[in-house]
C-alpha angles and dihedrals in degrees: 000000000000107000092196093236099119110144099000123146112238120169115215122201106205089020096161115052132041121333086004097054093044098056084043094056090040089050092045083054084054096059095248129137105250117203118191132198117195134160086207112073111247119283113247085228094048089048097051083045094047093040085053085064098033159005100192111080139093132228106197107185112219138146102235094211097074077076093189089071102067100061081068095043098061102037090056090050096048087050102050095034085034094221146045118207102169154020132198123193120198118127116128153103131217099229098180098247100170133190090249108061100013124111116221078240090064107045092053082057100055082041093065094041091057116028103015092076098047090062102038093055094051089051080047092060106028098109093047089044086054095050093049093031090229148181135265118194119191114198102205136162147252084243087069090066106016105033126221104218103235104063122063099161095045090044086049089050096050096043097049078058092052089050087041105046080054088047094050092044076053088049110044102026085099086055098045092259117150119209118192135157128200110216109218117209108164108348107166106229127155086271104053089040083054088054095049091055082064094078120084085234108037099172093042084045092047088041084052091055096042100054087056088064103094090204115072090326086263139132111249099251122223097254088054093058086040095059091046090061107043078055094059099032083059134097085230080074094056096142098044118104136143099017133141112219122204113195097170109113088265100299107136092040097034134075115253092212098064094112 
């Protein structure tokens, strides 16, 4: 199926590594002109499996936390590719900040690490999304519905996606700006496999977690959340705006008791 994204221009946050690699290399398949924005240098394995699809992207490497630097960033890239189509944010890390222990000070910090930038690269880009009526993409997270107990800060960021991507879709629709979000639940990435090796009983800990997962018992791969995006980063999804998308094998929706 031809997406119709052939030579558009999609920034990636987190472009490099997991979910963000994964939409990157899918959107690479689909012809577009992945950017990615990434605070780690590029892997020597992504690059050879990027550089298979394509030769035309861009890894800019950037903390985005150093906010300022991302207004630039994305002007210089609209005037020498002449157009943005997309964005997707997806740089973050849930880093357990939780209400205990946590100073008001922290957990604005974590605030700004994992919901500022999202925000500041889509102001970045609104008048080049409405010339190409383009397409916005949010990754969030299950913690952002269904809590996890032990971060607060992380559960607050990803919330406050989930209510933007909506208020964006609000904004633009009169410009022919879509606004979406995926909703993670347990996607197995390095990260979360490294995680799991914490455990004294990584296999019994990862079987645990699996069983809790209504559809087929399994972790969501990358590539499923991957081709979920490119989908609703795509023109084929014109209609599509303001949605939350939960590709999770019905966990958040689903009762975990049905077996």
């Amino acid at each position: 199926m031809d997406l119709q994204l052939k030579e558009k221009v999609v920034f990636v946050t987190g472009g490099g590594k997991g979910i963000g690699s994964g939409i990157t290399l899918a959107l690479a398949r689909e012809g577009a002109i992945p950017i990615v924005l990434s605070r780690s240098a590029i892997l020597p394995e992504f690059k050879e499996k990027l550089e298979a699809l394509t030769k035309d992207y861009e890894f800019i490497q950037i903390d985005l936390n150093e906010t300022d630097k991302i207004q630039p960033i994305v002007d210089d890239m609209a005037k020498r590719r002449g157009s943005i189509y997309g964005i997707v944010n997806n740089a973050g890390a849930n880093d357990n900040k939780d209400l205990e222990t946590t100073s008001w000070r922290d957990f604005e910090k974590s605030l700004h690490e994992n919901l500022t930038h999202y925000y500041a690269l889509v102001h970045a880009a609104v008048p080049y999304l409405k010339d190409s009526r383009g397409s916005i993409l949010n990754i969030s997270s299950k913690t952002a519905l269904t809590g996890q107990g032990k971060t607060s800060a992380y559960a607050a960021a990803k919330g406050a996606i989930l209510a933007l991507t909506r208020e964006w879709a609000a904004a633009l629709a009169k410009d022919h700006v879509r606004s979406n979000a995926i909703v993670v639940s347990e996607c197995w990435t390095p990260l979360y496999a490294n995680w799991i090796k914490t455990f004294d009983d990584p296999e019994a800990r990862k079987k645990v977690i699996a069983d809790k997962i209504p559809f087929e018992h399994r972790f969501t791969s990358i590539e499923e959340i991957a081709d979920m995006a490119v989908f609703l980063l795509s023109p084929l999804s014109s209609h599509t705006t303001a949605q939350w998308v939960f590709v999770d094998g019905g966990y958040v929706h689903l009762d975990r008791a049905l077996s």
